[in-house]
C-alpha positions as CSV (number, residue, x, y, z in Angstrom):
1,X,0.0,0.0,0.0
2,X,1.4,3.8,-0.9
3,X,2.0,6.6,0.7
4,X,-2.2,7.7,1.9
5,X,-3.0,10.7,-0.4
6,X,-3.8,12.7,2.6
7,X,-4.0,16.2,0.9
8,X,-6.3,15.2,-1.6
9,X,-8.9,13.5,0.7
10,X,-8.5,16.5,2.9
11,X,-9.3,19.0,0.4
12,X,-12.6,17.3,-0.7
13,X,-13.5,16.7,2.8
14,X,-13.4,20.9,3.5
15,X,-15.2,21.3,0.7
16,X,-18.2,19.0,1.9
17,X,-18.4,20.7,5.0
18,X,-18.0,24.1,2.9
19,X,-21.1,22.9,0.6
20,X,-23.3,21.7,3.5
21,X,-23.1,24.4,5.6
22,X,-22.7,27.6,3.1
23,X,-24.5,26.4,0.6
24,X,-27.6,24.6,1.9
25,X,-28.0,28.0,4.2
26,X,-27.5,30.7,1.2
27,X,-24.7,32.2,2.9
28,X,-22.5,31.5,-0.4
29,X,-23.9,29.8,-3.1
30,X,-21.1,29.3,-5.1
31,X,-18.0,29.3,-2.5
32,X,-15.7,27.3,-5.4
33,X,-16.3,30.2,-7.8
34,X,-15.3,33.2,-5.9
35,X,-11.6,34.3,-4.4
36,X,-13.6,35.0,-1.1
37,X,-14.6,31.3,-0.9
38,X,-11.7,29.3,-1.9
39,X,-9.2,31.8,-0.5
40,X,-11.3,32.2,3.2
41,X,-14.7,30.4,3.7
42,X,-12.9,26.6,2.5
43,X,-10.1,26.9,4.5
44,X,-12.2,28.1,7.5
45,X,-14.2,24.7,7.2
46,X,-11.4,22.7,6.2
47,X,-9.2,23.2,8.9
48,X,-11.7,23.3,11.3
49,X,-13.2,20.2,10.4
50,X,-9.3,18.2,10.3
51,X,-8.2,19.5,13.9
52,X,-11.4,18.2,15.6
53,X,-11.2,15.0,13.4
54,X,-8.0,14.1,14.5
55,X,-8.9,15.1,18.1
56,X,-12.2,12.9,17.9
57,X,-10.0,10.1,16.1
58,X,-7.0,10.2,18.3
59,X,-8.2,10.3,21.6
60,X,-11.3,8.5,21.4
61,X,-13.9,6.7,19.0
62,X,-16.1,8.7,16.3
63,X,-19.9,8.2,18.5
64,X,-22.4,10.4,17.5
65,X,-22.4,12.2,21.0
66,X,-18.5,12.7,20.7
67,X,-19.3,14.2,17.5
68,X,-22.0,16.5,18.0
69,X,-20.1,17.5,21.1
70,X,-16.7,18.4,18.6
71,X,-19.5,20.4,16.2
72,X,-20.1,22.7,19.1
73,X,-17.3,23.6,19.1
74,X,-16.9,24.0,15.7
75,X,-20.0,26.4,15.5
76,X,-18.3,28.2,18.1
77,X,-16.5,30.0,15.4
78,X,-19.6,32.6,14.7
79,X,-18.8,34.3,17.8
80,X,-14.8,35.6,17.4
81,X,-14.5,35.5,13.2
82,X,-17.9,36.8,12.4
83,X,-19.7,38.0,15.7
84,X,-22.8,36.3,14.5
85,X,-23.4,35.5,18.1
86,X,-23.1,38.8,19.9
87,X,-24.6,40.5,16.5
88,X,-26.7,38.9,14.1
89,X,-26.7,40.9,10.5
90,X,-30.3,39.8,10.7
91,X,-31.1,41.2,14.1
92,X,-31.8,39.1,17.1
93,X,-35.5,39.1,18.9
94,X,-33.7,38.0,22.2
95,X,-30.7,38.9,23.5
96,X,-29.4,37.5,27.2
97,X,-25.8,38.5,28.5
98,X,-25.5,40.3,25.3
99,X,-25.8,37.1,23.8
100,X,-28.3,37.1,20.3
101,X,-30.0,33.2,21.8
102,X,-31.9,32.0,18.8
103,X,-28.5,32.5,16.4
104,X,-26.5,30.8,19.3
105,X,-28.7,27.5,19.6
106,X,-29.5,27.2,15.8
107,X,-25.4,27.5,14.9
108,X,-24.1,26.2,17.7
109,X,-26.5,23.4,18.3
110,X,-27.7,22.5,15.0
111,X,-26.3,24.0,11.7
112,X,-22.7,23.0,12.7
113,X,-22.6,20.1,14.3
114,X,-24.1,18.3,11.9
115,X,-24.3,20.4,8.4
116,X,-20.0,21.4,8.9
117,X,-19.1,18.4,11.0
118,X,-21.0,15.2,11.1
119,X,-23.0,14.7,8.1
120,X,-19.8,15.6,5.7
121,X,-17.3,13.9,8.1
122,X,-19.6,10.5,7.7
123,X,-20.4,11.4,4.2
124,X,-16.3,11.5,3.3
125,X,-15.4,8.3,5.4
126,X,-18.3,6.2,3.4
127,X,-17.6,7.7,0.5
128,X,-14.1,7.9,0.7
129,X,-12.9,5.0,2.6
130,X,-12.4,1.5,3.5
131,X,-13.5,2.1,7.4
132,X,-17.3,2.8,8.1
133,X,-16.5,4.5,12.4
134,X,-18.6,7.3,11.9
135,X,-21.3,5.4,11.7
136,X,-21.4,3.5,15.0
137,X,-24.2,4.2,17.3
138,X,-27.0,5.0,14.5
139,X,-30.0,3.2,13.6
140,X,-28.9,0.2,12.0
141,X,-32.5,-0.1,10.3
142,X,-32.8,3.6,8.6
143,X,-29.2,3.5,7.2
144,X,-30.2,2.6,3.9
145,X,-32.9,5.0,3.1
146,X,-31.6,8.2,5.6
147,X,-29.2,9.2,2.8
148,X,-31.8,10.0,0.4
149,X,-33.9,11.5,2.8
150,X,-31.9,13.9,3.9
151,X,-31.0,14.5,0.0
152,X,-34.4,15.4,-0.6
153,X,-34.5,17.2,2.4
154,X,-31.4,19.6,1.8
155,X,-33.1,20.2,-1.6
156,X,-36.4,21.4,0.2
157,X,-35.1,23.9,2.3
158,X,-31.9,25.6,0.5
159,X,-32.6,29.2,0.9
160,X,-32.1,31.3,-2.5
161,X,-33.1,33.9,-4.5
162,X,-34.8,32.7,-7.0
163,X,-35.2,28.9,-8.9
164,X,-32.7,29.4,-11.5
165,X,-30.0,30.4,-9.1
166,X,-30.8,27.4,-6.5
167,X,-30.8,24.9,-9.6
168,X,-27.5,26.7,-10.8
169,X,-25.5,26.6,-8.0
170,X,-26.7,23.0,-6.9
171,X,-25.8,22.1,-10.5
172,X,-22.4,23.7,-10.3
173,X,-21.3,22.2,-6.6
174,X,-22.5,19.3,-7.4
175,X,-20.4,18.6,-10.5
176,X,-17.3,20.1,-8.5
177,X,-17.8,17.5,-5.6
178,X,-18.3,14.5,-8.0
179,X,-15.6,14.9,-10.2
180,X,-13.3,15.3,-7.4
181,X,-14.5,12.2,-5.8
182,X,-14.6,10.1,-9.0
183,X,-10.9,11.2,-9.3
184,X,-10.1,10.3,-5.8
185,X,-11.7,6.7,-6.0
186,X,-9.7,6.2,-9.2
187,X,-6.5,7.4,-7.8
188,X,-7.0,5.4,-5.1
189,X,-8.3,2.0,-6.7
190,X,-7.0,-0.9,-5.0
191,X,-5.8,0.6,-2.3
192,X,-7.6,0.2,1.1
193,X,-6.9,3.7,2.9
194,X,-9.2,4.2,6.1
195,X,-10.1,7.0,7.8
196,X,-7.6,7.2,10.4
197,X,-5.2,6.5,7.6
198,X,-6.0,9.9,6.0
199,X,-6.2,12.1,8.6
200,X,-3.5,14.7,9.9
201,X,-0.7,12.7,11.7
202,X,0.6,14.3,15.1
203,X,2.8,17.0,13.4
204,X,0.8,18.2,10.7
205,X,-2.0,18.1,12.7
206,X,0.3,20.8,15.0
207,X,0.6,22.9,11.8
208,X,-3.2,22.6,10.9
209,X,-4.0,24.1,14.4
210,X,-1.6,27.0,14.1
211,X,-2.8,27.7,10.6
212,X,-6.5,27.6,12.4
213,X,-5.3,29.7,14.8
214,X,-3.8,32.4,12.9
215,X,-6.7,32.4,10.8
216,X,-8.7,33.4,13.9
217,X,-6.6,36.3,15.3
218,X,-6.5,37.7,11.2
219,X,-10.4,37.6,10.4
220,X,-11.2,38.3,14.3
221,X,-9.5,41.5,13.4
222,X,-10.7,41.7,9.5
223,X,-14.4,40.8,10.1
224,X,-17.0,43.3,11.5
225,X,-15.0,44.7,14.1
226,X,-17.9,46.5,14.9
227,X,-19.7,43.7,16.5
228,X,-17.1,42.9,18.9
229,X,-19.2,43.6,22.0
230,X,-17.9,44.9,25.7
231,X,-16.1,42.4,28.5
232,X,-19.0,41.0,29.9
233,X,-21.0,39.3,26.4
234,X,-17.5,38.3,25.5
235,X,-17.0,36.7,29.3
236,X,-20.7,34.7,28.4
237,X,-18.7,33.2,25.4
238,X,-16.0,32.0,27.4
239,X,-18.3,30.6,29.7
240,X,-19.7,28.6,27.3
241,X,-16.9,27.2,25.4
242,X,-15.7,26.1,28.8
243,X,-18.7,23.9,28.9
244,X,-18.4,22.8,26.0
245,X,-14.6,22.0,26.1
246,X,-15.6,20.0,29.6
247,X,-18.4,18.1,27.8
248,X,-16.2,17.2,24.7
249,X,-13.7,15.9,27.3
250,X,-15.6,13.7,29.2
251,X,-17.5,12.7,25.8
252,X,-13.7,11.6,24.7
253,X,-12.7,9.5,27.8
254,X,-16.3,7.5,27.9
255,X,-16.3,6.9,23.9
256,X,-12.4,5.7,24.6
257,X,-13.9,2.8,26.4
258,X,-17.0,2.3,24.7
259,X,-17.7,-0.8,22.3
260,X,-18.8,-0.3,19.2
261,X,-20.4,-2.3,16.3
262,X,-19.0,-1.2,12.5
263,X,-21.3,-1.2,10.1
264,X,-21.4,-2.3,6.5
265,X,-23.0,0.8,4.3
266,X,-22.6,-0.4,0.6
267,X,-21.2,3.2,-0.9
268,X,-21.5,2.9,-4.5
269,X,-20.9,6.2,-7.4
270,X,-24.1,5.0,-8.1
271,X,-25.4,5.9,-5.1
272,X,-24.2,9.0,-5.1
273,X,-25.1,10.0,-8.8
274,X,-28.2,9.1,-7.2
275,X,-28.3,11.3,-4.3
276,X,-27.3,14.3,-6.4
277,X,-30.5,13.6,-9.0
278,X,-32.7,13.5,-5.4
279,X,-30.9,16.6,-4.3
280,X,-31.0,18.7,-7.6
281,X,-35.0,17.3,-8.1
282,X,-36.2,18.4,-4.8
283,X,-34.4,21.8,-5.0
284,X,-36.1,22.5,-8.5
285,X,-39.3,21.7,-7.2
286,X,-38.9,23.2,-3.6
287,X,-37.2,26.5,-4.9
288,X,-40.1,28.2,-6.4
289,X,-42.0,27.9,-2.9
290,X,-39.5,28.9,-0.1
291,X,-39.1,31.7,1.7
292,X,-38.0,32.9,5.4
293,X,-40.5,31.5,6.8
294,X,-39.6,28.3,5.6
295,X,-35.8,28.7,6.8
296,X,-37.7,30.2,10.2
297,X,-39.6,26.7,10.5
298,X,-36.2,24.7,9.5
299,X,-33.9,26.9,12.2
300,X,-36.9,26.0,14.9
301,X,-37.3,22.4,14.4
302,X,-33.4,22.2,14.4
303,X,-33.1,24.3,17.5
304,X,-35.5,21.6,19.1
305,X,-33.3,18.6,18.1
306,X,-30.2,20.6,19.0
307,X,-31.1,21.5,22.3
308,X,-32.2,17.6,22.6
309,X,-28.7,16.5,21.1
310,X,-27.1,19.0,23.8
311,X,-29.0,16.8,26.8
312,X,-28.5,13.2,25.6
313,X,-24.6,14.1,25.0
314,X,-24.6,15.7,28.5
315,X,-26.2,12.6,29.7
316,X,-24.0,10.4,27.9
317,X,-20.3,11.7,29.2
318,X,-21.6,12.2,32.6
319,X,-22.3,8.5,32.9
């Protein structure tokens, strides 16, 4: 077996978690077209979702509490690099501790998690490679159809403009992502990498988090200064990734010692030619009857779940 082509999966990995999270939400329809996306918002997810990969990986075993626990943190980025969660652009209806609430439990407990961490991280490892980890600990009976459910689902409630721009810039990541992963499966034919293979070893993954580091003090500075907010709303965010940091710990140490069952999943380019057809059909259909109201009755039910997730995970590394 060769050397693992580590920069290559790691590039089409950022670029799922790019493509869930920007583009399903509207934020950036097209983040591989402009110098503002490639050059800022895919690096941003990228080397985001690499360090708390390898930290996930290294220290512990990928369970979906562990996971949601490392998207947390991960959403945690909204508050110093765009101030999101002090200062919506959108305006907050409640603010506690000089904290905008709603925004904080739909980013932090819903849209990252799972659309920048755990649905591309278990998307990339099935589609990707020879190890299925990501997927121990869910539903055994609704792995087969949940993939094309949520296809039809991202489809529905991708916020745009207008139909011809949703069906345009689903067309145009789409084709992006799969001729990237066709390439990578063919470079990689006959080789049997897994996942742990292909992520950051111990010293790149020290370079990875200096690079995300640095990335925070520049657009922390860059990004609407403006919104930076007094001591005190700043002391609620520090207060809160403390908590999160102590959850994600004791998540690690019980998933350590925690058996799991790996799961056979099937992956075929079929499948995900397949997928993209669901995905592209339900956002031509979907597009011409969405508003905010619909992204308002999306961010509520994920709020719910999040705030759900939040308990169970609490539940789970307290045990």
């Amino acid at each position: 077996m060769g050397k693992p082509p580590r920069l290559f999966f790691w590039i089409i990995l950022g670029m799922l978690s790019t493509f869930f999270a920007e583009v399903l939400s509207g934020s950036d329809l097209f983040p591989f077209f402009n110098w503002w996306g490639l050059l800022v918002t895919t690096p941003l997810y990228t080397l985001h979702i690499l360090v708390l990969s390898y930290v996930v990986f290294r220290f512990s075993k990928p369970r979906i509490y562990t996971l949601f626990l490392a998207g947390t943190l991960f959403g945690m980025y909204e508050a110093y690099i765009t101030k999101v969660l002090w200062n919506p652009p959108w305006g907050a209806f409640l603010h506690l501790g000089g904290i905008a609430v709603f925004a904080t439990i739909v980013l932090v407990l819903f849209w990252h998690p799972f659309m920048s961490f755990v649905i591309p991280l278990i998307f990339a490892e099935n589609a990707l490679t020879s190890s299925t980890e990501t997927f121990s600990g869910l539903p055994k009976k609704i792995l087969n159809k949940t993939p094309f459910i949520l296809a039809a689902l991202f489809g529905a409630f991708q916020f745009s403009q207008s139909t011809a721009i949703s069906l345009l810039s689903g067309m145009a990541n789409i084709g992006v992502l799969i001729l990237l992963i066709f390439a990578y499966r063919k470079f990689t034919k006959g080789h049997e990498y897994n996942m742990r293979d292909l992520l950051p070893t111990k010293r790149q993954f020290a370079v990875l988090l200096s690079l995300l580091l640095l990335l925070y003090m520049t657009t922390g500075v860059i990004l609407r200064p403006e919104g930076l907010p007094g001591i005190f709303p700043q002391a609620v965010i520090w207060m809160i990734y403390s908590g999160l940091f102590t959850l994600f710990y004791l998540s690690l140490k019980r998933s350590k010692t925690t058996e799991t069952e790996l799961v056979e999943t099937g992956f075929s380019c079929r499948n995900l030619v397949s997928l993209s057809i669901v995905y592209l059909i339900s956002l031509g259909i979907f597009s011409t009857t969405k508003g905010m109201g619909s992204m308002i009755v999306v961010w509520g039910a994920g709020s719910v779940f999040g705030i759900a997730m939040l308990v169970f995970s609490a539940r789970d590394a307290f045990r």
